[in-house]
C-alpha positions in Angstrom: 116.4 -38.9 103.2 114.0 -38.5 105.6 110.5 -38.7 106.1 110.5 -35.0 107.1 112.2 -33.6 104.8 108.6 -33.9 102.9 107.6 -30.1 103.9 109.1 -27.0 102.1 108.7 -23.5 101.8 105.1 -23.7 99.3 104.5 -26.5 101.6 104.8 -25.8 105.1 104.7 -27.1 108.1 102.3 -24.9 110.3 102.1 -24.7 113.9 99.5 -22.9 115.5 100.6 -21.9 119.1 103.9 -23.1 119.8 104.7 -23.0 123.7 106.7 -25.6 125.6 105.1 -28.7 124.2 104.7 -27.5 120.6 108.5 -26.0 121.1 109.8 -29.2 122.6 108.2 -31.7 119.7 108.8 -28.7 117.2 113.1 -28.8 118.2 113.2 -32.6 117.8 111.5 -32.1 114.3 114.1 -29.9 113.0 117.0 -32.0 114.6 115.4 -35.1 112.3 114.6 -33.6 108.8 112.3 -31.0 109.0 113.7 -28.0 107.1 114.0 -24.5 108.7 112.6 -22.7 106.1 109.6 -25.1 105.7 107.9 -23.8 109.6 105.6 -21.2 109.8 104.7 -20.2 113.7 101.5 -18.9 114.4 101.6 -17.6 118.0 101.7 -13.7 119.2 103.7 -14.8 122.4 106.6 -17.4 120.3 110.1 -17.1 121.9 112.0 -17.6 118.9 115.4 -17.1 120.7 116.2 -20.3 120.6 115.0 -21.1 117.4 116.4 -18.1 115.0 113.4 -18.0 112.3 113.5 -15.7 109.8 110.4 -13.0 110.9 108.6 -13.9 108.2 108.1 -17.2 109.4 106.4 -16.1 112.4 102.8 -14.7 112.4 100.7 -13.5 115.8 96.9 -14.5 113.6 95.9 -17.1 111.8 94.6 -14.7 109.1 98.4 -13.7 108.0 98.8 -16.8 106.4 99.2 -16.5 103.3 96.2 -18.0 101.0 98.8 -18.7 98.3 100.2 -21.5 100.5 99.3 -24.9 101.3 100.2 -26.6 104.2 100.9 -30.2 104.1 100.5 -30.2 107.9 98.6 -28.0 110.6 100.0 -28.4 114.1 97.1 -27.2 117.1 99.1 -26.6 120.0 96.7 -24.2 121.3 96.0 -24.1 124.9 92.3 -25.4 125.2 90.8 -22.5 126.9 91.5 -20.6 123.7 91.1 -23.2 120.8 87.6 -22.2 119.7 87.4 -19.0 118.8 91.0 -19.9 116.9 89.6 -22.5 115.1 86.5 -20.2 114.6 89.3 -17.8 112.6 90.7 -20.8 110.9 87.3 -21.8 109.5 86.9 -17.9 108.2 90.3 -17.6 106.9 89.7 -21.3 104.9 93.5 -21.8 104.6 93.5 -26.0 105.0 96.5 -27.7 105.3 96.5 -32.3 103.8 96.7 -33.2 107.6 95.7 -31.4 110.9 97.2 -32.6 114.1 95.9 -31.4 117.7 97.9 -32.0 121.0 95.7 -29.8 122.6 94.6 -31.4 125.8 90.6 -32.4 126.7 89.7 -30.9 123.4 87.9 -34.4 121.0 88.3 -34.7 117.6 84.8 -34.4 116.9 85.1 -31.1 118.6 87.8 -29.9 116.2 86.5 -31.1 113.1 82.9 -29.1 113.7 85.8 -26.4 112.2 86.6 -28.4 109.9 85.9 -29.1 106.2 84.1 -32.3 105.7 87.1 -33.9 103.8 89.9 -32.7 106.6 92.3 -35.3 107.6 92.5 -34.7 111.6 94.7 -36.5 114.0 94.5 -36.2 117.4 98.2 -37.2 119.4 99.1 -37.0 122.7 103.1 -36.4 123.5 104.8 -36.4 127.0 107.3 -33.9 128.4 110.2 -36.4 128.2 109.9 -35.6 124.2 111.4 -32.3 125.3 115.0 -34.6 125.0 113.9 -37.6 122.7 113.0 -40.0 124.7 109.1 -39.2 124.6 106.1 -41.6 124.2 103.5 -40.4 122.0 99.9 -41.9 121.1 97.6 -40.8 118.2 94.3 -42.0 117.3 93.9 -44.2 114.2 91.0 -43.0 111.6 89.0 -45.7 109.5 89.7 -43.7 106.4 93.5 -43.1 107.3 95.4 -43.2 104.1 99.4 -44.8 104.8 101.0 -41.6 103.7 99.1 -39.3 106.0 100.0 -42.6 109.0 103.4 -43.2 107.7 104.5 -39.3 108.1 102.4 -39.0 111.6 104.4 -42.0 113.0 107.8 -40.4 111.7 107.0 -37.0 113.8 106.0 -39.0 116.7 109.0 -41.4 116.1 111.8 -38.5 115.9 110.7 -37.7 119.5 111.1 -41.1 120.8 108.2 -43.6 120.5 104.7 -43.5 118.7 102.0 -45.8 119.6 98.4 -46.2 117.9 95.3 -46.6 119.6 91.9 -47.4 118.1 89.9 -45.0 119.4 90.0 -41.3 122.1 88.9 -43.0 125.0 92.2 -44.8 124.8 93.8 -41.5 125.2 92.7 -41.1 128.9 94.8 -44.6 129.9 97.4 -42.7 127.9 97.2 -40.2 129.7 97.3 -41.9 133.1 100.1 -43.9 132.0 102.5 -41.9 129.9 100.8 -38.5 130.0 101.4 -38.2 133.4 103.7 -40.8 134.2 107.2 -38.8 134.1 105.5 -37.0 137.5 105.2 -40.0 139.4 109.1 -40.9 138.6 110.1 -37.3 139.2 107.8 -38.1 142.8 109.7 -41.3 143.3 112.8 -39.6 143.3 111.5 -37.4 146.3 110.6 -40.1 147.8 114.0 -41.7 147.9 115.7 -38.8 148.5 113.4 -37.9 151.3 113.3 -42.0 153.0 117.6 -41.1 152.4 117.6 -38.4 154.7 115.2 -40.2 157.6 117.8 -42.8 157.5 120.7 -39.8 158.1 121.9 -38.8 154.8 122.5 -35.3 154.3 119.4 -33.8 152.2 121.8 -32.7 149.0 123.4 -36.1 149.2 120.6 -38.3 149.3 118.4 -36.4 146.3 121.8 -36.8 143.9 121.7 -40.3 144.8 118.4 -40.8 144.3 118.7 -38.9 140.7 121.3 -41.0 139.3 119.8 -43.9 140.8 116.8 -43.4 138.2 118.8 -42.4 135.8 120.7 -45.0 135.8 118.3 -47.7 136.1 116.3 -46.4 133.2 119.6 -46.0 130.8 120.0 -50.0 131.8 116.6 -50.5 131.1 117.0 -48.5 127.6 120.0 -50.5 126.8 119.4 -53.7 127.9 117.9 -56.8 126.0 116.2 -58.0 129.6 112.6 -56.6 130.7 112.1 -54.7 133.9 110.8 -58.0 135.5 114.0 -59.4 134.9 116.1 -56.9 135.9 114.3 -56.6 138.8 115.3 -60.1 139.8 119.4 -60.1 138.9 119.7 -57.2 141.1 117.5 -59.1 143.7 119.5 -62.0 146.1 117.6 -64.4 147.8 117.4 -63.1 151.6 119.2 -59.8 151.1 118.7 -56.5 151.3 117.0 -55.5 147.9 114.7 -58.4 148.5 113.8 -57.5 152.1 113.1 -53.7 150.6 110.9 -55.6 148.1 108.7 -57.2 150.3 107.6 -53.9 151.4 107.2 -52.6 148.1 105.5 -56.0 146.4 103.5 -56.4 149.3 99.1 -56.8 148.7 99.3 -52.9 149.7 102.5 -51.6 148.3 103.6 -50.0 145.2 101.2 -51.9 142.6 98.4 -51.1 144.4 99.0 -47.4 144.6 99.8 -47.3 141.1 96.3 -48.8 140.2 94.9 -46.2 142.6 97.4 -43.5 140.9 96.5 -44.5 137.0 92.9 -44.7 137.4 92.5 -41.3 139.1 94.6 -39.2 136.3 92.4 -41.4 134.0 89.2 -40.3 135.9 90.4 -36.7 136.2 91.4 -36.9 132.2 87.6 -37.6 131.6 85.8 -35.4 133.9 88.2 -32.3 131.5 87.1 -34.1 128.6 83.2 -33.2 129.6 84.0 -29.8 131.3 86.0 -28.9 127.8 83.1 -30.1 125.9 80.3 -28.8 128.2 79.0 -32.2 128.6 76.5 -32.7 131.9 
């Protein structure tokens, strides 16, 4: 059975705005245990076309859900700009679910749980769009006085939409995010650039950018499958003196590609703070 299976109708599953990243993480969920009947939306704008709950599932306030019920877990998937005065109805409507998760972006855990009962059990995760198809990587910050059932079911949601990590504390959460948050742009990026260096070479524009699609795709499906690390991979596709080593040099060089991706990283990482503080109203 799985881990998911733990929510039912009298104990829900609650998400409170459900766009693209709530939908994406909320598809995978159902695909790996979680029961339809056991998900309650909260979100006046939800496109439940693709989903097919029953309308009673689906509520556009917070103060619609019914006090009879408890929760056994609160999604926040709110978009930041609005989370406050949500929570702010959350905290007059008193409905707590056992755990509260937030994905919403910039927005601190100490920020939430000013909302928040003294006793509430908040997580704070960070997913990636690539969760949208299973293969995402997901971090949440550990809590001192995190209990194994509330980790245990955390890691299965972030687990059924690819791979969960921990981290000790938020500020981990901005190297997160300049590695994984925003990572999938910089390969989407590389493949423009391929396809792009592909046609100043002569290949025709079409022809170069499905070459330089598969060419990801399929290195990262070898990389998936394949017992070897990237370093090694790197060298059985590399002969001394040949062409991949000569493109290489270029690319290992003091100023190539590992430079710019130290440059790359720390600026979404320096970016990811200065939201923090704007969020917050920090000086």
């Amino acid at each position: 059975m799985s881990e998911l299976s733990i929510f039912s109708v009298t104990r829900p599953l609650v998400i409170v705005g459900c766009g693209k990243m709530s939908g994406s993480l909320l598809t995978a969920w159902l695909k790996k245990g979680v029961a339809k009947d056991s998900v309650l939306i909260i979100d006046p704008n939800f496109d439940n076309s693709s989903f097919g709950f029953d309308a009673s599932q689906i509520l556009t306030d917070i103060r619609q859900l019914p006090t009879s019920k408890k929760p056994k877990m609160m999604v926040l998937g709110i978009k930041p700009q609005i989370i406050f005065p949500v929570l702010a109805t959350l905290k007059d409507h008193g409905v707590l679910a056992d755990y509260v998760v937030s994905i919403v972006a910039g927005i601190g855990q100490k920020q939430i749980a000013d909302y928040l009962p003294d006793n509430a059990h908040l997580t704070r995760i960070m997913p990636n769009t690539p969760s949208s198809v299973g293969e995402g990587v997901t971090a949440a910050v550990k809590r001192p006085d995190m209990g194994d059932d509330e980790k245990s079911l955390i890691s299965a949601m972030m687990n059924a939409v690819g791979k969960g990590f921990w981290v000790d504390n938020e500020n981990e959460l901005d190297m997160v995010t300049g590695v994984s948050g925003s990572g999938p742009a910089y390969v989407f990026h590389m493949v423009e650039a391929l396809a792009a260096a592909g046609v100043n070479v002569g290949l025709e524009e079409d022809q170069a950018m499905a070459m330089a699609r598969q060419t990801i795709i399929g290195a990262a499906k070898l990389l998936s499958e394949s017992d070897e690390d990237a370093r090694q991979l790197r060298r059985n596709v590399t002969s001394p003196n040949g062409t991949t080593e000569a493109g290489l040099n270029v690319l290992m060089a003091d100023d190539g590609l590992g430079r710019l991706m130290r440059h790359t990283v720390k600026a979404a990482i320096d970016r990811a703070k200065e939201l923090s503080k704007e969020m917050s109203g920090d000086d």
